[in-house]
C-alpha positions as a printed Julia matrix, in Angstrom:
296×3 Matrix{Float64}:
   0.0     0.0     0.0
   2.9     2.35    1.18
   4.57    1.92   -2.25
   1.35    2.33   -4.31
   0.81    5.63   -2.62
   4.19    7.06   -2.99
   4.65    5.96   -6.97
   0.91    7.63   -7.11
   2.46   10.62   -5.23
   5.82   10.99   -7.52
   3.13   10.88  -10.69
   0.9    13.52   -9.28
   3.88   15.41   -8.85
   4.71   15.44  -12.57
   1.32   15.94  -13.58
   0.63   18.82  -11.58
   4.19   20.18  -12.62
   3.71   23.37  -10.15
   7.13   23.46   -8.47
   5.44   21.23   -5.4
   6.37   18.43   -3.77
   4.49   15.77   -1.84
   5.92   14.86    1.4
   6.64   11.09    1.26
   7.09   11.19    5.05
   3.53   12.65    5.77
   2.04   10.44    3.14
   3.42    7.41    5.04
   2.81    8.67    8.72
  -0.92    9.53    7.05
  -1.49    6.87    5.84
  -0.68    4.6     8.75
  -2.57    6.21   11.17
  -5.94    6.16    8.95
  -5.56    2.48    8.46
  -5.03    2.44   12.08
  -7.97    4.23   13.21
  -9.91    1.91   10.17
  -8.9    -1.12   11.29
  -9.76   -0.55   14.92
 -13.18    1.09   13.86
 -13.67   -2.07   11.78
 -13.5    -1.1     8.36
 -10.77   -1.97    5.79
  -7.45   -0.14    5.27
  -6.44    0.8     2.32
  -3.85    3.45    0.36
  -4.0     6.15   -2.41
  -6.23    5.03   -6.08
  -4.31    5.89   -9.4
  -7.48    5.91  -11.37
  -9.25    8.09   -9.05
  -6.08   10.29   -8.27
  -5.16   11.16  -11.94
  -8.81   11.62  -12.57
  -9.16   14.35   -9.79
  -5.98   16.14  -10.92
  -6.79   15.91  -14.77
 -10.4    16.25  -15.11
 -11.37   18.96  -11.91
  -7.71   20.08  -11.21
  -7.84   19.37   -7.33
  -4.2    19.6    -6.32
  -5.01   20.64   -2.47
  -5.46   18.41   -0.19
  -9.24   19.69    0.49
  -9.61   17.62   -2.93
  -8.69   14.94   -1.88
 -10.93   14.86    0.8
 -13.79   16.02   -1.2
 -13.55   12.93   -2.87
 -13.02   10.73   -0.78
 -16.2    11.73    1.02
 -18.82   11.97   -1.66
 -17.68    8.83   -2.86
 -18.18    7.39    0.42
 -21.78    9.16    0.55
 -22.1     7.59   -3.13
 -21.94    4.05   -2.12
 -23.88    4.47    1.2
 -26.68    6.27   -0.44
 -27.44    5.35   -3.5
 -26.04    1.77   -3.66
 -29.06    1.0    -5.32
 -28.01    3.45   -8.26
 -24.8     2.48   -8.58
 -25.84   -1.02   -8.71
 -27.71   -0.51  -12.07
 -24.59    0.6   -13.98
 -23.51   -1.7   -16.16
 -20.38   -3.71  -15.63
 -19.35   -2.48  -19.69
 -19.8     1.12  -18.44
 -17.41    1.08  -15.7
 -14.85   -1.26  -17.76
 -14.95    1.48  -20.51
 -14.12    3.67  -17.94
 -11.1     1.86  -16.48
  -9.87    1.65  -20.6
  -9.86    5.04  -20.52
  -7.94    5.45  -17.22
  -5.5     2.88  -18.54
  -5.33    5.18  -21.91
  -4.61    8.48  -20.06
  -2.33    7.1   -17.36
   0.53    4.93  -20.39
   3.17    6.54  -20.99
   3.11    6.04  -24.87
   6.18    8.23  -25.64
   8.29    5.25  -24.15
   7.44    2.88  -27.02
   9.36    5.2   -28.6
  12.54    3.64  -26.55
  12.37    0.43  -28.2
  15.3    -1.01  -29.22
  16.78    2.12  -27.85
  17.77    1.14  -23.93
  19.13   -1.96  -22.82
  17.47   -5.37  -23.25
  17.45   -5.41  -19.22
  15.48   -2.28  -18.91
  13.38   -3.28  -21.3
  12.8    -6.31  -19.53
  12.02   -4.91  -16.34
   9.35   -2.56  -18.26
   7.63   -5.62  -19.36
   7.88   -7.67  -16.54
   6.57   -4.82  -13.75
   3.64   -4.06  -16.57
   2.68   -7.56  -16.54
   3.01   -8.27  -12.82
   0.93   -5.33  -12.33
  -1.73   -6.33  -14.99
  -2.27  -10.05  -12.88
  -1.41   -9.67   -9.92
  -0.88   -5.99   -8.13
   1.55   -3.1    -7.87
   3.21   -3.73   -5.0
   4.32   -7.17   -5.99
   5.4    -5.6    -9.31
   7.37   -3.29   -7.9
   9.34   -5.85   -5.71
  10.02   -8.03   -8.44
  11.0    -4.97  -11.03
  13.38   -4.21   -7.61
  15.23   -7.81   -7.49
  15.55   -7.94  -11.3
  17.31   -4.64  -11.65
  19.09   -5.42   -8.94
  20.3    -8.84  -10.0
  21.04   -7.39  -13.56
  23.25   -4.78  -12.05
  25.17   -7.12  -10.14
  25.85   -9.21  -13.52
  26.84   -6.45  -15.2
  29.25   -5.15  -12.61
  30.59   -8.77  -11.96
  31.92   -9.46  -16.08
  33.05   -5.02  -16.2
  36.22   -5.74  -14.7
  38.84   -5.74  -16.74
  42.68   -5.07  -17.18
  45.26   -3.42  -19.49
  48.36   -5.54  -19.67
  51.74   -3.08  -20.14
  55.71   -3.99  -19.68
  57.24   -1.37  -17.43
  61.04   -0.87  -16.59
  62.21   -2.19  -13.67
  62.52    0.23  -10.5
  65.22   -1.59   -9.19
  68.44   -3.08  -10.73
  69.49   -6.34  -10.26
  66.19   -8.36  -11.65
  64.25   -8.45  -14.92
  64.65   -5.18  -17.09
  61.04   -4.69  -17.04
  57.9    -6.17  -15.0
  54.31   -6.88  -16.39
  51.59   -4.23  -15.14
  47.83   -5.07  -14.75
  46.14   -2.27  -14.64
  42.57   -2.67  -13.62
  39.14   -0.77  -14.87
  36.02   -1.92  -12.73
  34.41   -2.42   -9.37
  35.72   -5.73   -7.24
  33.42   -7.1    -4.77
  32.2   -10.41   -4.32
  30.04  -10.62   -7.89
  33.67   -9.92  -10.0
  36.09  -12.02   -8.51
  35.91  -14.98  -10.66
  36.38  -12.68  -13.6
  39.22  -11.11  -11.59
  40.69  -14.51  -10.72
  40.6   -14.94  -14.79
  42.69  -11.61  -15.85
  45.87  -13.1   -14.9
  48.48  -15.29  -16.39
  50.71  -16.82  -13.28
  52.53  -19.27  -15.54
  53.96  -16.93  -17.92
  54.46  -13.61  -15.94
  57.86  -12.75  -14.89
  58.84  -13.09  -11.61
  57.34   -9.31  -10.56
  54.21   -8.52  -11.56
  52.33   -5.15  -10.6
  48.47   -5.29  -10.21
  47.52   -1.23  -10.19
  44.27   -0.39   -8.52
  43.89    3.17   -9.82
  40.94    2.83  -11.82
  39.08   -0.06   -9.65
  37.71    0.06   -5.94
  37.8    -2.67   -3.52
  34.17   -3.37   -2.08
  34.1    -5.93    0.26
  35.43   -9.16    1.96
  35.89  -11.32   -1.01
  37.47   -9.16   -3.15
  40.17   -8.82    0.06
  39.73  -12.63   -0.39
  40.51  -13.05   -4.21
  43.47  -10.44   -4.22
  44.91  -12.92   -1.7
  44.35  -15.59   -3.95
  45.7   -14.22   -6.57
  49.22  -13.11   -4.88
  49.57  -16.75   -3.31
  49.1   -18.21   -6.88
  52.11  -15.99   -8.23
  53.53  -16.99   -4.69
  53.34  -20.33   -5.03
  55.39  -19.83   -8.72
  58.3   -18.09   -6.61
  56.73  -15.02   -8.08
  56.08  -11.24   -6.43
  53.08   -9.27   -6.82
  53.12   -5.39   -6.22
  49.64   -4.08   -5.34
  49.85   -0.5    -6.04
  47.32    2.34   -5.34
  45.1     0.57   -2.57
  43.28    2.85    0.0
  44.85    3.1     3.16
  41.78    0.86    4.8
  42.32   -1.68    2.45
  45.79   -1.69    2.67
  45.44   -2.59    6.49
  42.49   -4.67    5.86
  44.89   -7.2     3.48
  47.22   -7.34    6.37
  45.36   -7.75    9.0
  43.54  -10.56    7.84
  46.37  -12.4     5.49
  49.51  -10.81    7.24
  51.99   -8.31    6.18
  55.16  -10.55    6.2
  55.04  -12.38    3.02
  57.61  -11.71    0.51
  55.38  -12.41   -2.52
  53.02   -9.78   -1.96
  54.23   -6.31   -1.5
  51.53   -3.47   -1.14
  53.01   -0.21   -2.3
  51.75    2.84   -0.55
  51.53    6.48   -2.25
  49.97    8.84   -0.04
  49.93   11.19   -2.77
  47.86    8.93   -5.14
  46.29    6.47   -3.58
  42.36    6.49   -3.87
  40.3     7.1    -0.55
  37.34    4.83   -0.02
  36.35    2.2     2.69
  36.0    -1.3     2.07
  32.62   -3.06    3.7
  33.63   -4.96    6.56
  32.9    -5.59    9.97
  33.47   -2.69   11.98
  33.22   -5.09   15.32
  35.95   -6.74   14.12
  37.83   -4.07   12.5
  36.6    -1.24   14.5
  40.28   -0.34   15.18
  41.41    0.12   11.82
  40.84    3.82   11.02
  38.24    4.58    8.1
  40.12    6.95    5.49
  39.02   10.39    5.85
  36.5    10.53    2.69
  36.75   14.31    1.59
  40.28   13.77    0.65
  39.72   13.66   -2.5
């Protein structure tokens, strides 16, 4: 009901187009209370009527909330006093009436997108339409929720990707130049297969930098698979260089792996290193400091 009446709300808003705004909190608090005071008066609770909402704003222009009101009363006096009336209407009538509701209410300008927006979006369009259409709003809008939201984690888990480059050596004494991976893309627990997939242990030379300018370290399992990764290179008498980690991350990696391995090296450069917090449990990790955000 809650959701019904705020979508309602955020359409009446762009009908009316008058530089208002509903208050979502009052609509909710509202709202509550009158199914409240219904269900204890025993009646039936209930939430805000697209039909009859765009009808009052279209047709008679009520945008006050005396409107609302107004109509909510007479058709209360409606049904109570002339039920008998009402009751001779044909069933036709008042579907003809809904079609035109339905006809008024579409948004036919986004047929018009088509073949224009993403296959997922245009999924979700047709999915929360025919939810909606056989079932009800609410449940429409939950599903149209958990689809865009599993989409969105499939697309973020195959963006991450890296740009292999040789660089010289910064020390002498070792290979003239080491392999850099730098990576484009979020890392959190959706990615890391494709992560795990980016790099070639076998024929890397024996340093290998894995730069972390243009990515961001989300959560636990990323911390996880970057561990992975540097005991797989490890494991091949190999060292990785992880290069341009926050400073939370940085700690992160060695608090919960250790700092004294001599495969994996993690660079520090105050200057350039990104500033962002990785999600973790601050009960257990309450005494790492949190990088100060407004950095940069």
């Amino acid at each position: 009901g809650s959701i019904e009446s705020l979508l309602t709300m955020q359409l009446l808003d762009g009908i009316a187009d008058d530089g208002k705004r509903g208050s979502t909190r009052k609509e909710c608090i509202g709202q509550g209370l009158g199914n409240v005071a219904s269900g204890l008066t025993g009646g039936i609770g209930g939430c805000a009527l697209l039909g009859q909402s765009i009808i009052n704003v279209q047709s008679g222009g009520g945008k006050s909330r005396l409107s609302g009101m107004s109509m909510a009363v007479f058709l209360a006096l409606g049904i109570v006093s002339a039920a008998p009336l009402l009751g001779t209407v044909p069933i036709a009538t008042l579907v003809g009436v809904m079609l035109l509701v339905c006809q008024s209410t579409f948004s036919w300008s986004s047929l018009r997108l088509i073949g224009r927006i993403p296959k997922l979006d245009l999924f979700v369009i047709a999915l929360v339409s025919a939810i909606t259409v056989y079932e009800d709003l609410a449940k429409a809008v939950v599903a149209g929720i958990i689809t865009s939201a599993l989409g969105f984690a499939w697309q973020q888990s195959t963006s991450i990707i890296a740009r292999e480059s040789s660089i010289p050596a910064p020390v002498k004494g070792g290979d003239k130049t080491w392999k850099s991976y730098n990576l484009s893309g979020p890392l959190f627990f959706g990615s890391t297969s494709q992560f795990s997939r980016i790099f070639n242990v076998k024929s890397d030379p024996s340093n290998v930098v894995i730069d972390f300018t243009n990515s961001r370290v989300l959560d636990h399992s990323a911390l996880e698979a970057i561990n992975n990764v540097a005991e797989r290179y490890g494991e091949a008498g190999k060292t990785v260089h992880l290069r341009h980690l926050s400073s939370d991350c940085a700690q992160l990696l060695g608090r919960l792996f250790g700092d004294a391995k001599p495969y994996k090296v993690v660079e520090s450069d105050p200057d350039r290193d990104p500033v962002y917090g990785v999600a973790e449990e601050s009960e257990v990790y309450g005494d790492i400091p949190l990088p100060n955000v407004g950095k940069n």
